[in-house]
Each structure stands twice: as structure tokens, then as C-alpha cells.
C-alpha positions in Angstrom: 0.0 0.0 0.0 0.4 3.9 -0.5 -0.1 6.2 2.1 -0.9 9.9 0.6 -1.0 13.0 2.9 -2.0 16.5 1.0 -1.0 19.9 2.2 -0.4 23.3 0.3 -4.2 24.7 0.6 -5.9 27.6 2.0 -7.7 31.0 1.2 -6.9 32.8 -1.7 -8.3 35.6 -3.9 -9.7 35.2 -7.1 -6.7 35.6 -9.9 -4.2 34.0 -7.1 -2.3 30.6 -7.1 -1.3 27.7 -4.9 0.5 25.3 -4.9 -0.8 21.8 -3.5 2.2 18.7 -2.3 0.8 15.1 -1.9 3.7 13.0 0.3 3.6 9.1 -0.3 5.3 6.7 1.9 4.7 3.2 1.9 5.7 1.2 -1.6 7.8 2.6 -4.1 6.5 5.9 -5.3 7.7 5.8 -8.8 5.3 2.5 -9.2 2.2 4.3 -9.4 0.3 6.9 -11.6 -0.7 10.2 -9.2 -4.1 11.9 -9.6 -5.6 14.8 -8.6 -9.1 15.2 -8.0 -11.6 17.8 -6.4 -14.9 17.8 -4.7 -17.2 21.3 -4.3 -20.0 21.1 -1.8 -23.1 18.9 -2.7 -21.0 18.0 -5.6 -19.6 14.7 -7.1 -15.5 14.4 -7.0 -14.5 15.2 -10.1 -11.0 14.7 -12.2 -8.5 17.1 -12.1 -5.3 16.1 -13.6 -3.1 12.9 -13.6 0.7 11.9 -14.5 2.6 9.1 -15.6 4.7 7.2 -13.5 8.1 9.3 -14.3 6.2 12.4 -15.0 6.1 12.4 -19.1 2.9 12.3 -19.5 0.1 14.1 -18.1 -3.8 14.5 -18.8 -6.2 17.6 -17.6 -9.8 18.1 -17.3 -11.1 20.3 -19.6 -12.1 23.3 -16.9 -8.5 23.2 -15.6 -6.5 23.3 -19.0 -3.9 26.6 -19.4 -4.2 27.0 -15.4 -3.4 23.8 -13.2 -0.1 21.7 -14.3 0.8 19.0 -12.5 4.1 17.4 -11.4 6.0 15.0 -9.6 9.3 14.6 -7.8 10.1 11.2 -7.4 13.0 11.5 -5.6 11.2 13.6 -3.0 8.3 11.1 -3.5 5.8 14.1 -3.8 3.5 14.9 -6.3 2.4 18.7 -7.1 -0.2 20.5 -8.3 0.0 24.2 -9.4 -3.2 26.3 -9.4 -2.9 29.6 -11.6 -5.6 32.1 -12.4 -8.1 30.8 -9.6 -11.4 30.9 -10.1 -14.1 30.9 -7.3 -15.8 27.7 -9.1 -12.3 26.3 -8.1 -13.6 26.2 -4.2 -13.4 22.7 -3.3 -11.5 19.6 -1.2 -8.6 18.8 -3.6 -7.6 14.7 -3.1 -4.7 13.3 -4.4 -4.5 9.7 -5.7 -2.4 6.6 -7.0 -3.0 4.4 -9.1 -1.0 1.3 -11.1 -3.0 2.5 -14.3 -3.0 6.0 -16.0 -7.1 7.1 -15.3 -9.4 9.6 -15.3 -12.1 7.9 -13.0 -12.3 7.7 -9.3 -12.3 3.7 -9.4 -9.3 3.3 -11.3 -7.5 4.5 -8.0 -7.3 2.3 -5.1 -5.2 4.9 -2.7 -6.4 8.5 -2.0 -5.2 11.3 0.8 -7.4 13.0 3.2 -7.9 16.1 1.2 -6.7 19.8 1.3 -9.1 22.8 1.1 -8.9 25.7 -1.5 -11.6 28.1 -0.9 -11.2 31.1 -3.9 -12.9 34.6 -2.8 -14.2 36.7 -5.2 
């Protein structure tokens, strides 16, 4: 097993950044694909971003393209991901995830983290 641990959230105005850190101890980090997802209030969690096992390849969800990027140190087993241009619609509890296969879904990950908090004022 995995164990994740998010940090890096907060308050921030609209038009601000952040910069979210998932730490992973347990098995080998470099093993698994890291996600990203997000879930607003009396909403469903929804996909944020994901990236290949050494970090060549990443996917985005549409709303989030041009603004989030994600990234991963595998040396420091940490995985990152960078808000830009924040949006109020951004408010939500930001998981992180791993995986042993590249996905977009919430079921193709078996290990999440607790979850940070970004809250965007207008």
C-alpha cells in the first residue's frame, strides 16, 4: 500500500495561485500513476489532472486546462499540483490519488489522501 498526505491549501483571492504537495510513503513511489481530484459542496468528486509514472505524461480536465499543471518529484516522492488564475468555481477539497494505471475515474484508483481545502474569494 500507498499512504498519501495532502498539504499546500488555503484561502486565496480570485486571480491568485497555490500550490498543492501530496507525500507518499509506503511502496515505491515511482510505481504508481498520481491523480488529482476535487470535490465542491453537494458536488460529485471530479478529475483534475493525472501523470505518468516518471512524469512524461500528463492528462487535464477540460475546466483546468492553461491553469493547473501538475508534477511529480520522485526523488522527493511528492507529487504537485499548481493552481494559476483561480477561479471561485475552483472552491473545493482537492484529493490526491495513486494508481497502477493511468485514469481519469475515481475507481481506477485504489489509494487516496485525506484532502486539502482551497476556498477562492471573489
Amino acid at each position: 500500500q500507498v499512504q498519501l498526505l495532502e498539504s499546500g491549501g488555503g484561502l486565496v483571492q480570485a486571480g491568485g495561485s497555490l500550490r498543492l504537495s501530496c507525500a507518499a510513503s509506503g511502496r515505491t513511489f515511482n510505481n504508481y500513476y498520481m491523480g488529482w481530484f476535487r470535490q465542491a459542496p453537494g458536488k460529485e468528486r471530479d478529475f483534475v489532472a493525472a501523470i505518468s509514472r516518471g512524469g512524461g505524461s500528463t492528462t487535464y480536465a477540460d475546466s483546468v486546462k492553461g491553469r493547473f499543471t501538475i508534477s511529480r518529484d520522485n526523488a522527493e516522492n511528492t507529487v504537485y499540483l499548481h493552481l494559476n488564475s483561480l477561479e471561485p468555481k475552483d472552491t473545493a477539497v482537492y484529493y490526491c490519488a495513486a494508481s497502477v494505471v493511468l485514469g481519469s475515474t475515481m475507481e481506477a484508483y485504489p489509494y487516496w489522501g485525506q484532502g486539502t481545502q482551497v476556498t477562492v474569494s471573489s
